[in-house]
N, C-alpha and C positions, 0 to 999 in steps of 0.2 A: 521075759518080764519087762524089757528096757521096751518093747513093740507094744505093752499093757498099757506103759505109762503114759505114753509119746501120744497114743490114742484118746488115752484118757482125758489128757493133760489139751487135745487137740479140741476134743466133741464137746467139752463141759460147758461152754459159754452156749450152741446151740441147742443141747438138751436142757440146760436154766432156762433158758426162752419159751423154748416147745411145752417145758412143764408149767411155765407162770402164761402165756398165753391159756394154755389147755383150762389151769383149775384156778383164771381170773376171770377171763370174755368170756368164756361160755357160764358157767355158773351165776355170773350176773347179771346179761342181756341175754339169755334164753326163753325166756318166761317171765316178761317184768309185770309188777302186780304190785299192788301198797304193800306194805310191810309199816305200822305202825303211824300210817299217815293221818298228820294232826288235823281234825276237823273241828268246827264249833257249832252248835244246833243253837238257835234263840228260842230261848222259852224252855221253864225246866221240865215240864210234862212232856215237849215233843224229846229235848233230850234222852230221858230213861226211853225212850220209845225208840228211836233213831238208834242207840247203843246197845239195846236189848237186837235189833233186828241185824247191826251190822256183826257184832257179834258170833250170831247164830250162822249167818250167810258166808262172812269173811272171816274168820277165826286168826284173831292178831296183823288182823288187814288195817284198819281205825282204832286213833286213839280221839275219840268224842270227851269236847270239855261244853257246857252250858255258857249262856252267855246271856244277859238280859234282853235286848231287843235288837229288831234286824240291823236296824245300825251298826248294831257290836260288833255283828256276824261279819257286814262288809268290810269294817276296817280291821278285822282280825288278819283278812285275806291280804288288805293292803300292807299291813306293820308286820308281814310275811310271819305270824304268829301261827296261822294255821293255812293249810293247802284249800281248803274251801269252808263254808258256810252256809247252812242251811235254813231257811227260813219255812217251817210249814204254817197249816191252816189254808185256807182255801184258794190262796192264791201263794201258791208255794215257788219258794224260788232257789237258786244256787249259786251262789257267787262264789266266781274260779276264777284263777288266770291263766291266759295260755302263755304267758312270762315262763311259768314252772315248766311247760312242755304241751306239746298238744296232747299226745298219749297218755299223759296223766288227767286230762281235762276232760278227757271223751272218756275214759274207764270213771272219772268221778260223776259224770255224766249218766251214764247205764246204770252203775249200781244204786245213785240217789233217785233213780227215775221208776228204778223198780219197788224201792221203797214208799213212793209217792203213796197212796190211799187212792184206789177209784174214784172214792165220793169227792174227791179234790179235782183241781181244776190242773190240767197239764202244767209241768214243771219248766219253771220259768229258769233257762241257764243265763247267768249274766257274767261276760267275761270284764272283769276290772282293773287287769293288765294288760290289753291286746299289745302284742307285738309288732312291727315294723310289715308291711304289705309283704314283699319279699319272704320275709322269717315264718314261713307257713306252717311248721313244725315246730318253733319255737325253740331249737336247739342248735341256730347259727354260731351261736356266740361260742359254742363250742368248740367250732371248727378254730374258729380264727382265736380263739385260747390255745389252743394246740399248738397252732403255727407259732406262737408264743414260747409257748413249754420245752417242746422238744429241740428247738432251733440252741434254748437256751442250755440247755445239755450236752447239745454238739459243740458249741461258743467253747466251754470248761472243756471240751477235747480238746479241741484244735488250739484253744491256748496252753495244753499242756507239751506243745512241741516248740512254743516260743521259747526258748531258755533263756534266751539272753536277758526275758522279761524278770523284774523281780516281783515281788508281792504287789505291790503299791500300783506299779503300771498294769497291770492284769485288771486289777479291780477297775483301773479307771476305763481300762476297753470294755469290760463287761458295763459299764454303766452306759459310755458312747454307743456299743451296739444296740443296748435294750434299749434307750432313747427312739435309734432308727426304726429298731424293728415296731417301738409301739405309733411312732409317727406315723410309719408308712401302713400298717394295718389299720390302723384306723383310719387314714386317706381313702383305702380301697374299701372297706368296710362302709363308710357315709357314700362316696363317691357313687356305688355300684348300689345303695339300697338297700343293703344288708344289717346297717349297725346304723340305731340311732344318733343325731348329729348331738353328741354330750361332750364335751373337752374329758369329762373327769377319768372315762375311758385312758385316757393315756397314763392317768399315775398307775390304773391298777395295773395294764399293760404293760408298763414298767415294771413294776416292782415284781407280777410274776415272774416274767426274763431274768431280772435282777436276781431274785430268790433262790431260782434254777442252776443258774450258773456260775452261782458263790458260792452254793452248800455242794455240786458239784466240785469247783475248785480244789475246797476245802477235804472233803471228803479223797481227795484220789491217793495222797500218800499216804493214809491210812489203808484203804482197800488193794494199792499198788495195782497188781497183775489180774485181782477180781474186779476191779473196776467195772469197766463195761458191762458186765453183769449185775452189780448192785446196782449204775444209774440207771441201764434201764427197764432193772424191776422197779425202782420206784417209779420213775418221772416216765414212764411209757407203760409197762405192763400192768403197774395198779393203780397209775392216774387215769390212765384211758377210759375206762369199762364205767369208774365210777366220778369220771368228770363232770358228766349231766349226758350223754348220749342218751343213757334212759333216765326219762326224771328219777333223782332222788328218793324220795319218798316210795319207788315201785323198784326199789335194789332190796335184796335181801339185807340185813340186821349187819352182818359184818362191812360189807361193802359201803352201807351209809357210813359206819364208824371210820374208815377210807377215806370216806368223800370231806368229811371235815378236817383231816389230819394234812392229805395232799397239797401242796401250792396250785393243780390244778384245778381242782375244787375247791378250794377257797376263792380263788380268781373267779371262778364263773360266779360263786354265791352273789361278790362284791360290783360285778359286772349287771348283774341281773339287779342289784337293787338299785345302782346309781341310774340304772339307762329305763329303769320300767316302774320302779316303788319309791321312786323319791325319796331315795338313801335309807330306807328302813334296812335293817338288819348287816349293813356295812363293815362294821366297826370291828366285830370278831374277826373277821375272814381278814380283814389287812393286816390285822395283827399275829395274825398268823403269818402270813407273806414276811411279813419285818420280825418273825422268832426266826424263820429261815435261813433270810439275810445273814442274820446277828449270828446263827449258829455256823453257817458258811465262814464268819470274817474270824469267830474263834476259831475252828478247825486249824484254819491257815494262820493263825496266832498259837494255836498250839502244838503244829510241825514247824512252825521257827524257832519254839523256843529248846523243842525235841533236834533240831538239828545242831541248837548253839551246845546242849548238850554234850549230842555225841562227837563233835565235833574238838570238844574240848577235851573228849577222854582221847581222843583222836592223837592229837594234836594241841598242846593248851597255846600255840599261835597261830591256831591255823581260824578262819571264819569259816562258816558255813556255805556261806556263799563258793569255797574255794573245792568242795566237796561235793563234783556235782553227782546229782544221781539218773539212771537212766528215765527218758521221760516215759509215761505209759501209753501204752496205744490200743486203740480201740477200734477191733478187728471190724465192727461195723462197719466204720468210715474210713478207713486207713490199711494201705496194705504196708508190708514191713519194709523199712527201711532201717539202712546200718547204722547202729546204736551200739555204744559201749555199756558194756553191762557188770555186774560186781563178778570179779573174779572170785572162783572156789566152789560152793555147797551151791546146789541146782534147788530150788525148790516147784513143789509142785506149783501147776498154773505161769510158771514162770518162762517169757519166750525162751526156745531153746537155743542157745548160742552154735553157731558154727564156724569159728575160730577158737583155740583154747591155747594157753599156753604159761609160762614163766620165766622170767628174767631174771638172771643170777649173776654177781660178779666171778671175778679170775678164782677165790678162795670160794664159789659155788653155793657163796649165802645167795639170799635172796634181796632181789633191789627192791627199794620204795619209791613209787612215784616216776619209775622208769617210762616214759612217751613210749609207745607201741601205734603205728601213723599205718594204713590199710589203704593200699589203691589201686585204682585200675588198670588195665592195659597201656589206658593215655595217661599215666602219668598223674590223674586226679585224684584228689584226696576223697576218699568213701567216708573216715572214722576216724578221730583220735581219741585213743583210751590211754588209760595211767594204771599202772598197776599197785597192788595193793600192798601189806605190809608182808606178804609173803610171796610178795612177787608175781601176784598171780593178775592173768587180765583175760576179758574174755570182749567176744564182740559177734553179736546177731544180726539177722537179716542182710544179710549179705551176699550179693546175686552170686548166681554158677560164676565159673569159669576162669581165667586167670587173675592172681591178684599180686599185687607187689606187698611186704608186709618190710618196715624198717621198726629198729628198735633204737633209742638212745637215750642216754641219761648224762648230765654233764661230769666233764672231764674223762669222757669211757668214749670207745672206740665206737661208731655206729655199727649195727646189724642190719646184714637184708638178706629177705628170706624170698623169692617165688614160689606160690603153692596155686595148687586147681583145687578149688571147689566144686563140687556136685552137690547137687539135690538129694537131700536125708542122710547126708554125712556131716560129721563135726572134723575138722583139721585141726593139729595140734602142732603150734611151732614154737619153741622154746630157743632160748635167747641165751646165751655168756656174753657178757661184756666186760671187755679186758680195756685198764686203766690207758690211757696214751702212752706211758712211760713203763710199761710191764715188760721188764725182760721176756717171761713165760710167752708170752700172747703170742698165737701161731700167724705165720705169715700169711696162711691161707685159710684164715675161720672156717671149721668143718658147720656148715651150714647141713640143716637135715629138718625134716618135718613127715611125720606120718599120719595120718590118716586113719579115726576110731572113733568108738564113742568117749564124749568128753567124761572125766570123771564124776561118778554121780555117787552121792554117799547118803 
């Protein structure tokens, strides 16, 4: 059973993956196609005509609203109200932009062209967003969203191993990095051709990074040891598909509801209207970026105030701060290193410790708070753990081979232990610690450690 769990407990972060890639990418960029895509027809006779045909041909492909004249039509397309506009009558026309995507532009293309009337004069496309010479698909901004998004993901890792950091200086490197990374994107972005030369670029650049790596933060000592698996099903396996790789409007019905919820589809909304629509439809999408933010800086306002908590049933003089907890790690980017971990009950998802043990004084209670110091061959310190209220300590990631293990608590005699670690075992060394002044206390501490699985209950 114990070979079940260790299994189990080992694959579950690559089968979360394998399954939200499986039924996110391909479900949504297989076959992309309108799904409910907002158009406007001018003039209410060609409207019922245009709605009755798309209709019949697209079933739940357009949603057709009327509009008085082709004026309307065009600036519906600009005030990103609708994905195109149609103007019939003899000189019929179409106004798109290739802003949205080129593949939405050409599918809007064929299907209004096939609608046209013979006795009409060939269908005029007019594009009223063109994109940057470069962006020939119109889904650049994508890319360099990305580099944005996910970087801003890895940022909330890799600060989850700063410990010495408190709250306050994390958020201020998260803001310094997201500054860099939107500076320098968008350097290479104008520089190389790719991204229009707009300043405004950088706040939204910002505040995604920003977004990502606070509600990250925030989020990790809630999720602890699922971590890596919740951040990146949101901010990679369901921002991805439905960030804008395929326009919008040709994602299936759930996947749009996605694309407005994610910080990375918001980013792009608000990217695409400052750089190509002259800030039309902005406004939503940042404010989503800053609900993120704002839910990022609660989280981590309310694991402080959950720590002063328990800290206090703990200990009512103890801080929180004095309480530290293992940091989490995130098998993507990080391979394991030695970490003190909570002594006692293993749960599942949780790294498996391989060191285990308990500290007890001369009358064979259990010590509180007792140092337990782990090191190498040379002499170097790997770990320092504390043990808990029943003595117990434990410590993971921990290379093969020989280690020195000392125990001490004040006014008590030191302990040291040698023990060999292997690969897929747990070592177990337990500690007495006799007062400096204990008549009892043997002259020669019977030192011992054996070698099993750690208790699991």
């Amino acid at each position: 059973m114990s070979s079940v769990r260790i299994l189990a407990e080992t694959l579950w972060f690559p089968v979360a993956l394998f399954l939200g890639f499986l039924f996110c990418f391909a479900p949504a960029l297989h076959a992309p196609q309108p799904h409910h895509a907002k158009v406007v027809v001018a003039g209410r006779a060609q409207e019922a005509r245009v709605d009755a045909a798309l209709r019949r041909q697209y079933p739940g492909g357009f949603d057709v609203t009327g509009v008085p004249q082709a004026r309307s039509a065009r600036q519906a397309v600009l005030d990103r109200k609708a994905v195109a506009g149609y103007v019939g009558g003899r000189h019929p026309v179409l106004y798109v932009a290739k802003a949205n995507g080129t593949s939405l532009m050409q599918t809007l293309s064929r299907d209004f062209t096939g609608l046209t009337p013979a006795r009409s004069g060939p269908l005029a496309v007019t594009d009223v967003a063109p994109t940057v010479s470069k962006d020939m698909t119109g889904t650049t901004l994508v890319y360099f969203g990305t580099a944005w998004n996910i970087p801003g993901y890895l940022l909330a890792t890799t600060l989850l191993r700063a410990v010495t950091f408190n709250r306050r200086r994390k958020l201020l490197t998260i803001a310094g990095v997201a500054a860099l990374f939107a500076g320098l994107g968008d350097l290479v972005g104008v520089s190389l051709g790719y991204l229009p030369n707009d300043r405004a670029s950088l706040g939204i650049a910002f505040l995604l990074t920003t977004a990502v790596a606070t509600f990250s933060s925030g989020l990790a000592p809630f999720t602890r040891q699922f971590f890596p698996g919740v951040g990146m099903g949101l901010f990679i396996v369901l921002s991805t598909p439905t960030s804008g790789v395929a326009p919008v409007p040709m994602l299936p019905a759930f996947f749009q509801h996605v694309h407005y919820v994610m910080p990375l589809g918001n980013a792009m909304d608000a990217l695409r209207g400052v750089l190509y629509f002259h800030g039309a439809g902005v406004l939503r999408p940042l404010l989503v970026l800053c609900a993120w933010t704002m839910a990022g800086v609660g989280l981590l306002g309310l694991d402080a105030w959950r720590q002063h908590r328990a800290a206090a049933r703990r200990d009512p003089g103890a801080w929180p701060d004095d309480v530290a907890s293992p940091p989490v790690e995130d098998p993507s980017v990080e391979i394991a290193t030695p970490v003190a971990m909570p002594g006692g009950r293993h749960h599942f998802g949780e790294p498996v410790p391989s060191l285990v043990g308990t500290v007890r004084d001369g009358a064979l209670l259990p010590l509180r708070h007792a140092a337990v110091t782990v090191m190498d061959n040379g002499g170097r310190q790997l770990v320092r753990a504390a043990t808990n209220a029943r003595g117990e300590y434990a410590v993971g990631g921990l290379p093969e081979g020989d280690i020195t293990v000392v125990a001490v608590s004040p006014t008590r005699r030191p302990q040291v232990q040698r023990l060999l670690l292997e690969q897929g075992s747990v070592v177990r060394a337990d500690f007495t610690l006799y007062g400096r002044s204990d008549g009892d206390a043997p002259s020669s501490p019977a030192l011992s450690a054996r070698r099993g699985a750690a208790p699991r209950n």
